[in-house]
N, C-alpha and C positions, 0 to 999 in steps of 0.2 A: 631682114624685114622687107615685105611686097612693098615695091613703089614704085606700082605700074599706075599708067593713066586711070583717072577715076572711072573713067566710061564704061571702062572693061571690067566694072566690079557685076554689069546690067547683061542682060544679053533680053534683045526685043523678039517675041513672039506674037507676031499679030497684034492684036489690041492689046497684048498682056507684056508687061516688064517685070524677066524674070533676075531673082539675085542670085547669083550664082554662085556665091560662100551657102548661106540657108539653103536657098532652094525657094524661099517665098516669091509668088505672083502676085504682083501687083497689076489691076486692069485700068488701062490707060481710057478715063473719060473727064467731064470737066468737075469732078473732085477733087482728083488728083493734080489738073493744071490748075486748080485753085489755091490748091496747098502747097505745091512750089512755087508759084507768085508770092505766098505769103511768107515762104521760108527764104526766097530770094531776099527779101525787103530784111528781116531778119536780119540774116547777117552781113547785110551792108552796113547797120545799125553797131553788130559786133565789130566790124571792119574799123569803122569810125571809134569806139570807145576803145579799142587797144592800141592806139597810137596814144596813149594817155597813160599806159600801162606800160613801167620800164620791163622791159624782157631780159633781166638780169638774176634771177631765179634760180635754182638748181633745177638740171638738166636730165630729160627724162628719156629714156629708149622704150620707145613703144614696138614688144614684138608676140608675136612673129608678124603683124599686121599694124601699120602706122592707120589712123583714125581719121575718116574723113571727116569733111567738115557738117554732115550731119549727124554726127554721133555726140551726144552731147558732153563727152568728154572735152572734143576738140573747141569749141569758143572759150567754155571753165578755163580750159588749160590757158587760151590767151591771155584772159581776162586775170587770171592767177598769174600772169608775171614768169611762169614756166617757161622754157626753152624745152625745145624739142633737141634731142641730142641726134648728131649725126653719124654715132657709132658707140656701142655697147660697149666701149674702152672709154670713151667720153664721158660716159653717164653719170650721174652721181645714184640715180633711182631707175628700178625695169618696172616696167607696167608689162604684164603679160594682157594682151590687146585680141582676141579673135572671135569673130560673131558665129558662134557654134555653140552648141547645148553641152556637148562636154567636151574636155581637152584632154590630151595626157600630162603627166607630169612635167613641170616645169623642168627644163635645164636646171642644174645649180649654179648660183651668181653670187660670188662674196660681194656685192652692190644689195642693197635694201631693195625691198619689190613690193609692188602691190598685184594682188589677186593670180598671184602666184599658184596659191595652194587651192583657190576656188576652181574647184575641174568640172564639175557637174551640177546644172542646173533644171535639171531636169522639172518636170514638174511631181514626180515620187521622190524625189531628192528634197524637195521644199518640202513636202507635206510629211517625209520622216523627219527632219529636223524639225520643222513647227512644234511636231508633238512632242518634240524630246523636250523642247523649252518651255512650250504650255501644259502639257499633259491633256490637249486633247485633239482629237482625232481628226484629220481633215481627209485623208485616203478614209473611202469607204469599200466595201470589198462588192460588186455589182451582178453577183450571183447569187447573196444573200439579200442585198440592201433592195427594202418597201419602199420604195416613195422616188420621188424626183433628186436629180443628182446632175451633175455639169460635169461631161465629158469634153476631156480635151485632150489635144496632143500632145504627147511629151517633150517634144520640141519648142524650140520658144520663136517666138513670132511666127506662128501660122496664124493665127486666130481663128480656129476652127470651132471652136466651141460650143456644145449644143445641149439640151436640157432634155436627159432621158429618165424614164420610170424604170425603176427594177423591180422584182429582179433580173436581168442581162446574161448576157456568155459575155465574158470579156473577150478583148478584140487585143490582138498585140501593136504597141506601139501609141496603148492611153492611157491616159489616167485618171481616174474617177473619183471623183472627191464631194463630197457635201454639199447643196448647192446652199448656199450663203443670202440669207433674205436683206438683201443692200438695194430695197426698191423706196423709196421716197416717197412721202405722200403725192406728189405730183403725178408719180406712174414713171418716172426715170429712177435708171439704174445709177448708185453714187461707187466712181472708185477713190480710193486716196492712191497716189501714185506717189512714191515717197522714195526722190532721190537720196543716198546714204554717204557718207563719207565716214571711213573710219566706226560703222556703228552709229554712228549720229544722223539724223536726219533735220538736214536745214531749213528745207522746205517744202511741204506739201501741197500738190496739184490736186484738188474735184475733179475729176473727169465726171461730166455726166452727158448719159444719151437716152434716149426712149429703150424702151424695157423690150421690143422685139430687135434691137441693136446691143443684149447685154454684150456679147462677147464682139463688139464689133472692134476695127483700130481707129472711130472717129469720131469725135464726139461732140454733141450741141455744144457745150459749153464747159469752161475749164476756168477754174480758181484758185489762184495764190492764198495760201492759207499758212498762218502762223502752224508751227508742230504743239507749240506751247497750247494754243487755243484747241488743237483736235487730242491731242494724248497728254493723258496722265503720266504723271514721273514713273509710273509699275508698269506703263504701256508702253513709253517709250525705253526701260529697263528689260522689257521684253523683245522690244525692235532688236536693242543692243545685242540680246544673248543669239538671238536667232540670228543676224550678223555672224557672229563669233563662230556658230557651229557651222554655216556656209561658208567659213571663211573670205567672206566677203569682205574687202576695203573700198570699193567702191562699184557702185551699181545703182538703179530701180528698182525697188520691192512694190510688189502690188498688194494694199492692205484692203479688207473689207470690213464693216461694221454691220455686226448683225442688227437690224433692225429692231427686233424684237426682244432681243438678250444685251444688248453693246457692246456684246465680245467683239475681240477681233482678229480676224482671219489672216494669215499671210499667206495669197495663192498663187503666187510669182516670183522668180527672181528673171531680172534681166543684166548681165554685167557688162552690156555693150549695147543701152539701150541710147533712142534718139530722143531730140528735143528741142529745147522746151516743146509743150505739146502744141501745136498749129493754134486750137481753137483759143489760148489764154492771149489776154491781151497782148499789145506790143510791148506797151512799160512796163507789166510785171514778168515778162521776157525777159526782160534786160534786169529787172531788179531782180530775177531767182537768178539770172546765172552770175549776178555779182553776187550774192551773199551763198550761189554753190564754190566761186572761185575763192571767196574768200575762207571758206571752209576746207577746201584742198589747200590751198598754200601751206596752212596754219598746217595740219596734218601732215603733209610733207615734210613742212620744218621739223615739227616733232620727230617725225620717225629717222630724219636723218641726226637728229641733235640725238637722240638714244641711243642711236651706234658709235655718235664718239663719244660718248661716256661709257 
């Protein structure tokens, strides 16, 4: 497992702070020192509420990559009572851990795992499983397809995103999907950002930004929202299946709601995504990553109470 100094996960080019697992630039202005001021504060706040939290838990190995503390695994995990194992013999659970679009196959581990078998998240990997558990189409094909369409990279976290008309020559390395009418009477774009645990979804974030920011990574404003209050029990049975076939146990799915129809979209997986998001308040910060961490224990427990039975 990498447990090199965090700094070296960055490499500085000019004004722009490169990651150098992705490859994403991030451009260094006063957004961004705004946003680690506010993620500082953050987890001081975490710092402070896990010293209340016995760290007596079963013991997790995170590999091939341990989590820093901006990934929003890493506070859950405090706050959930987990212990970080200090060796894959220690473990009681593996978390397979690395911010890449896809992996190869896991090692095999007579130990319980999570997102072990999740390898690709591509953005044609989301939009083939969608449709196998909705039955309808989110890849559109952009040499045929009339009309406006949201091209993006297949990679996860570029945020490149943009809104083209077809029909197109496709281009290698996107993928082109339906563009999703999730604009609000106001003229902002609404996302639902819905961490999962085990298929379940505990809590849902609004992202929302101005409508020439849809694909942006920043957003005016962000909302803690009941799951109960935004999806039906056939929507949230849909979350579950499209889980299931990502073999996802824990991650970010990005959900859309068609404006005009109330379907809904799933145009994302992240399985190494960060959080909570900057713009939501500080207390519903602290209250989604308690009722994320208490959603991972419980899940944990179960999966290891299933193997000794």
């Amino acid at each position: 497992m990498t447990t090199t100094a965090w700094w070296r996960d960055f490499h500085l080019d000019g004004h722009v702070v490169q990651v150098r697992k992705t490859g994403a630039r991030i451009p260094i202005d006063g957004g961004i020192v705004s946003e680690c001021v506010a993620w500082l504060g953050y987890h001081a706040r975490i710092e402070l509420a896990r010293r209340s939290v016995p760290s007596d838990g079963p013991r997790v190995w995170f590999t091939p990559d341990r989590p820093r503390p901006w990934y929003l695994i890493w506070p859950v995990v405090q706050l959930a009572g987990l212990q970080m194992a200090a060796s894959p013999e220690a473990a009681d659970l593996v978390f397979s851990f690395e911010d890449v679009t896809c992996v190869p196959e896991a090692a095999p581990s007579a130990r319980p795992h999570l997102n072990a078998h999740c390898l690709d998240t591509s953005k044609s990997r989301v939009a083939a499983v969608f449709e196998a558990v909705s039955g309808r189409a989110l890849a559109v094909d952009p040499a045929r397809w009339a009309g406006p369409m949201a091209v993006k990279s297949e990679t996860n976290g570029a945020h490149d995103g943009r809104v083209l008309t077809g029909p197109v020559a496709p281009e290698p390395g996107l993928a082109y999907q339906r563009l999703i009418d999730n604009v609000a009477e106001d003229g902002c774009v609404e996302d639902l950002r819905c961490p999962s645990v085990g298929g379940e979804v505990p809590v849902v974030f609004l992202k929302r930004r101005p409508l020439e920011d849809r694909f942006a990574n920043h957003n005016s404003e962000v909302r803690l929202l009941d799951p109960d209050a935004v999806f039906t029990p056939e929507e949230r049975d849909l979350i579950r299946r499209f889980c299931a076939g990502m073999r996802l146990d824990w991650g970010g799915i990005d959900v859309l709601r068609d404006r005009k129809t109330s379907d809904l979209w799933i145009v994302d997986v992240n399985k190494t995504d960060m959080g909570p998001p900057i713009a939501l308040p500080m207390a519903d910060k602290l209250k989604a990553t308690r009722t994320l961490a208490h959603a991972l224990r419980a899940h944990v427990d179960a999966r290891l109470t299933s193997v000794e039975t």
